[in-house]
N, C-alpha and C positions, 0 to 999 in steps of 0.2 A: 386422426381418428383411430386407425387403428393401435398406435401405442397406447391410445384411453381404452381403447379395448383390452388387450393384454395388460394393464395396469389394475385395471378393475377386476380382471379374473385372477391377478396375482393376489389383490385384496381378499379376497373371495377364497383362494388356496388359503390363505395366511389365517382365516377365520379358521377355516375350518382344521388346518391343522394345530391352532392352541387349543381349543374346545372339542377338539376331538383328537384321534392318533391318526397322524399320516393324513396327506392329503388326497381323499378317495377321489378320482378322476370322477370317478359316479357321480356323486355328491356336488365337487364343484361342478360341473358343467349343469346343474339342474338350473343353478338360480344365475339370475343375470344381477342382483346388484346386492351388496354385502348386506347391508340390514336383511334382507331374505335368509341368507344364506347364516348367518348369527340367529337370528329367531329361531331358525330350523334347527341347527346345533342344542337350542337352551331348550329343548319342548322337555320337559323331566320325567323323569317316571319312575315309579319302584322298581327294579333291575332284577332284586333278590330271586324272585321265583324263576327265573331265569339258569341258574345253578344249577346242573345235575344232581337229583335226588340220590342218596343211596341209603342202605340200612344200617344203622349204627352196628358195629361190630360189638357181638355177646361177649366174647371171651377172648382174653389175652392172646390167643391162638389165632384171633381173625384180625389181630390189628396189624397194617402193613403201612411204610412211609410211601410216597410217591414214585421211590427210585423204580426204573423201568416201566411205569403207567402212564402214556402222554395222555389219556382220557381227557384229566381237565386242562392239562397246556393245549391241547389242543383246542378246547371249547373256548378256552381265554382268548385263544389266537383268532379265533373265527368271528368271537364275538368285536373283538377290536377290529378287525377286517370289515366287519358288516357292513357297514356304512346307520346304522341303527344305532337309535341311544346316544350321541354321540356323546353329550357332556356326564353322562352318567359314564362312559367307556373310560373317559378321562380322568374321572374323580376317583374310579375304582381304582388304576391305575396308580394316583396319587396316593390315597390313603394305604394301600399295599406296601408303597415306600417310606409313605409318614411310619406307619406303624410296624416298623420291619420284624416280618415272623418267618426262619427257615426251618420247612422241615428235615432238613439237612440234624437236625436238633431234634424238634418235634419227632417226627418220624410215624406222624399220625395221620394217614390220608384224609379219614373223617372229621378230623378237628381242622385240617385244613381248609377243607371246603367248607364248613360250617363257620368259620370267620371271613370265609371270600361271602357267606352269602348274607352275615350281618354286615360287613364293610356296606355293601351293594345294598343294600336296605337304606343305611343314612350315608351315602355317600355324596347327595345332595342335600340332605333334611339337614340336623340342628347337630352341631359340634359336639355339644354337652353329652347329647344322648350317644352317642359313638363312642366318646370318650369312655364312658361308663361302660356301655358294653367290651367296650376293649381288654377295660381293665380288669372283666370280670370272664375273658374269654378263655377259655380250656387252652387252644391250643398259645396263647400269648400264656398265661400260668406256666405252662411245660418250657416254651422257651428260654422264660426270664426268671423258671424255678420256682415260681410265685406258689407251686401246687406243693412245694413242703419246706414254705418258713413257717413256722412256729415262733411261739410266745417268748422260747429258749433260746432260738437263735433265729434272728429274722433276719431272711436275705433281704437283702442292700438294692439287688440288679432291678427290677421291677421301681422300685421307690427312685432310685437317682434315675434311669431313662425318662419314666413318666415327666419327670420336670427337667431333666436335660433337654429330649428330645422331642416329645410330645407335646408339650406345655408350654414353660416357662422358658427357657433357650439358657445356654451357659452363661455363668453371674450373676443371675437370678436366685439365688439360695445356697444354702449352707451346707457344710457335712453335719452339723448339727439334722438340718431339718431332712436329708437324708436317711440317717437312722431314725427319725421320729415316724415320715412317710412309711419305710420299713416295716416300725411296728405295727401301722395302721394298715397294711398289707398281711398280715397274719392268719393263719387261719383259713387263707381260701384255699380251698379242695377239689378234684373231680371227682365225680361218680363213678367213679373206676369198678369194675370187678374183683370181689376177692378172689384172690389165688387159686385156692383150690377150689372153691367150690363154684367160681364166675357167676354169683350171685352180686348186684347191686342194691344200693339203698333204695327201699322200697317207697315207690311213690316220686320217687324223681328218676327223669328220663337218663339213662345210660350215656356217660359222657360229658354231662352239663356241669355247671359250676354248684357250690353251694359252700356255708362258711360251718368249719367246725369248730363251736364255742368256746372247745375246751382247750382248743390250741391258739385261740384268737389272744393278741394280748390286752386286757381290760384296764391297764394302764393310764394315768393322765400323761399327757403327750402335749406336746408343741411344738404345731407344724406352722412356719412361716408367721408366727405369733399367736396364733389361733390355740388356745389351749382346752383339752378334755379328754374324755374316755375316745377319742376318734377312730372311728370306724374305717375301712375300703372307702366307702361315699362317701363319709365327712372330709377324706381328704382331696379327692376328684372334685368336690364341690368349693373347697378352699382354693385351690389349683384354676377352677374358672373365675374366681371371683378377683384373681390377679389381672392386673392389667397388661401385663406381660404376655401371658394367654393369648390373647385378642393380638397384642399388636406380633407374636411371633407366627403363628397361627395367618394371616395377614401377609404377613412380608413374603412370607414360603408359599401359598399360593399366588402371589401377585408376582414373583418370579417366575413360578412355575407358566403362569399364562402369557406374561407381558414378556417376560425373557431379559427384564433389565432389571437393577437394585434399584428398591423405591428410594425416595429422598424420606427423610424425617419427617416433612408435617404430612406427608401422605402414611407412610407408618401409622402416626398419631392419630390420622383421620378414620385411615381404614379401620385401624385394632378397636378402637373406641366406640365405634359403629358396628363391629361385628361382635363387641364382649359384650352389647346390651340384649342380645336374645340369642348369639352364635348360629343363626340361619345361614347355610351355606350356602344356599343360592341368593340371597342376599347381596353376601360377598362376591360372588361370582358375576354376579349382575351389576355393582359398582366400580368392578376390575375392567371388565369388557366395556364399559363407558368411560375409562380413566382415556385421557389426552394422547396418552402413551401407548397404548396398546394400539393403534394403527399408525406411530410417528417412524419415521425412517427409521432411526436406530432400532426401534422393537423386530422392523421385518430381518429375518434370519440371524437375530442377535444371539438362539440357544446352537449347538451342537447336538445333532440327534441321535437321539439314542438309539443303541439296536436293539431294539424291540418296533423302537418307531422303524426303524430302517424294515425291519420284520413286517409289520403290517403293511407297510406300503405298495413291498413287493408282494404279497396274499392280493392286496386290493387289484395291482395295475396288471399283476399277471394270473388271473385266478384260472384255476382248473383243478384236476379230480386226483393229481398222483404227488401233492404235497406229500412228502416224507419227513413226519413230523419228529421222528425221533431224530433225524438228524439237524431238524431246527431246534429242538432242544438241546441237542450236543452243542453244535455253533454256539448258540447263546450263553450256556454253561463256562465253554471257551472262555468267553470274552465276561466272562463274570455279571452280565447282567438273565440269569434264568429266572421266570417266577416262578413263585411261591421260595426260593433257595436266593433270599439277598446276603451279600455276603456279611454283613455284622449287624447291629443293631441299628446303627446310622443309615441301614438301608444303602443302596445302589449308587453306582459311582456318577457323577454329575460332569459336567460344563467339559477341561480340559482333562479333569481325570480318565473321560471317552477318548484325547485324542492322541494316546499313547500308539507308538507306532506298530505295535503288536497289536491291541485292542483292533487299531483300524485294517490291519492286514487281513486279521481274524475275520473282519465284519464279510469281506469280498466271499468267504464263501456263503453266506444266505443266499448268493446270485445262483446258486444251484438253482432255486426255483422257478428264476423269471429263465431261466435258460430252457428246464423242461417244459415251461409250458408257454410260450409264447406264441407258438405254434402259427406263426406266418417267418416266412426269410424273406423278406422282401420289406419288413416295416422300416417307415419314411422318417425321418430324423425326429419333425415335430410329433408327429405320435408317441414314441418313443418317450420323449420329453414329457408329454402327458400323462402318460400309464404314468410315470414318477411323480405328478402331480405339479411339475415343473412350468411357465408356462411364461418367466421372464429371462431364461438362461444369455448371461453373456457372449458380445461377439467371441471373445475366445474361449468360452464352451461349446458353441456353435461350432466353431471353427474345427475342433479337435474332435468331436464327435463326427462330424462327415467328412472327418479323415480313414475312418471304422475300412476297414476291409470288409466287415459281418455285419451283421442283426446281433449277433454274440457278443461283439467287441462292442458294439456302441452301447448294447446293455451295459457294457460294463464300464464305459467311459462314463456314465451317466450317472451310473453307481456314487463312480467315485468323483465328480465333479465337487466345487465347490456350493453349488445349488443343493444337492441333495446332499452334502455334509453336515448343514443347517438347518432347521428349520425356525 
């Protein structure tokens, strides 16, 4: 009886740590059997308004990058910690890495947060419409240099990612249809301020996108066989109508949640079904019902990342004297900080986390579960809980209530092999 107990709430963690981040102690103890505890996870919502508001910056003078502002890392962090939203936490999360934009580049606080808060808008809704926005987003133009190809020389980097990595997956298309995409990338602008006089075009909002004709190239073009005058959208819209689309799209979140490589006719199954209307909850909700997502192998099949490692301990140890600049530092460290991924392929994955620096690095986030645990006296299994732990092995067991401290077995717990994976 009771190892069906502890089986079931490990089921129960495991829900909630793929459809949400970290497995909030909060969270799993509410619900006693997983279908609950999956329902509660999938309740969707708009997110966006969620996003701290601020004023588009007037003049060249007021535009500043992120460096030394933890404002939105920190709301990022709180919001992943919530226990709220949880599959919208996770999608954000996701599309942030799909779509890797650093202001380390950018170096635009405002255009940053203003693509955290269109991600979060369709982060559960329709692929299509994200995709589009993306392509057409300020601060993703600055990154990918999108905001000054022209007709004369049209940058490359925006056109090969888009269907490298957004799209279509590598092998999927040509260096032909790379410089064709290119062309059809042309032309888009931001609303920037002139120099001297920090005046913007009138009638559209400071900062947003729009296309300038004169630099667009009007060319016939042929992208992926598709030929004409193609546009920004003609080519976005050619790009979904691949089948490649759907099944890369597909495999990368079916990994993301299930933690295993799908087989081919699942590939086939999933992409097919998700390129006929690109619903991401859809997809999401065919994942979560796949055989696989609760089979042995699935449970603790990813390596967690530190971020997840991050939220975990926000969740298991909360209190009022996080010192966020130096979980930004930590994180920075070990090359996973948001909004700063390190290339365009986004954040490091699976065994690239389990480098023995990366992992050494990760031990200090435990600065926080140390300040604020605020009991010397917590009991093994507790302990295990706050982690969201709650099937650890006889020799985790074992070596944890070897601890001398409340400190030490924090830290054994850290670094078990339970909480190396999730």
């Amino acid at each position: 009886m009771w190892k069906r107990q502890i089986r079931r709430r490990e089921d129960i963690a495991h829900a909630v740590r793929r459809l949400g981040v970290g497995a909030n102690p909060t969270i799993v103890e509410q619900y006693e059997e997983r279908d609950e505890a999956i329902a509660a996870c999938l309740e969707y919502r708009d997110t966006s308004d969620l996003v701290p508001i601020v004023d588009p910056p007037l003049t060249w003078d007021d535009v500043t990058g992120l460096w030394g502002d933890q404002t939105l890392f920190q709301w990022w962090v709180e919001r992943l910690s919530s226990g709220e939203n949880l599959i919208e936490e996770r999608m954000m999360w996701f599309w942030h890495d799909h779509f890797s934009t650093s202001d380390a580049k950018v170096e635009h606080a405002y255009a940053i947060r203003e693509q955290t808060r269109t991600i979060r808008r369709y982060a559960t809704g329709n692929f299509a419409d994200l995709l589009l926005a993306i392509a057409t987003d300020p601060a993703m133009l600055r990154y990918l240099d999108g905001d000054s190809s022209d007709k004369d020389s049209p940058n490359e980097n925006f056109g090969r990612e888009v269907m490298e990595l957004h799209t279509l997956g590598v092998g999927n298309y040509t260096q032909d249809d790379v410089v064709a995409a290119a062309r059809c990338f042309t032309g888009m602008r931001i609303n920037i301020p002139e120099w001297e006089t920090n005046r913007f075009i009138d009638g559209l909002r400071p900062w947003t996108y729009f296309v300038d004709e004169d630099q667009r190239d009007t060319g016939s073009k042929t992208l992926l066989g598709v030929t004409g005058d193609l546009t920004a959208s003609d080519a976005i819209t050619i790009l979904l109508e691949r089948p490649e689309t759907g099944r890369t799209i597909a495999s990368k979140l079916y990994r993301d949640i299930v933690g295993l490589e799908p087989d081919p006719t699942t590939v086939e199954t999933f992409g097919a079904a998700f390129s006929k209307d690109y619903e991401i909850k859809g997809l999401i909700e065919a994942i979560v019902n796949h055989p696989a997502m609760f089979s042995p192998d699935a449970i603790r099949a990813k390596i967690r990342t530190p971020l997840e490692k991050l939220a975990s301990l926000h969740q298991g140890w909360p209190h009022d004297g996080w010192d966020y600049e130096w979980a930004d530092w930590m994180l920075q460290e070990i090359g996973y900080r948001p909004y700063y991924p390190p290339n365009p392929a986004g954040y490091p994955s699976g065994l690239e986390l389990a480098s023995p620096y990366k992992l050494a690095a990760s031990f200090g986030l435990l600065y926080f579960a140390n300040e604020g645990h605020g009991e010397l006296d917590l009991a093994d299994e507790k302990i295990f809980r706050r982690f969201g732990i709650y099937d650890p092995s006889p020799t985790t067991r074992r070596v944890v209530a070897s601890a001398s401290s409340p400190y030490q077995a924090i830290g054994l717990v850290f670094g078990s092999p339970e909480f190396a994976t999730t």
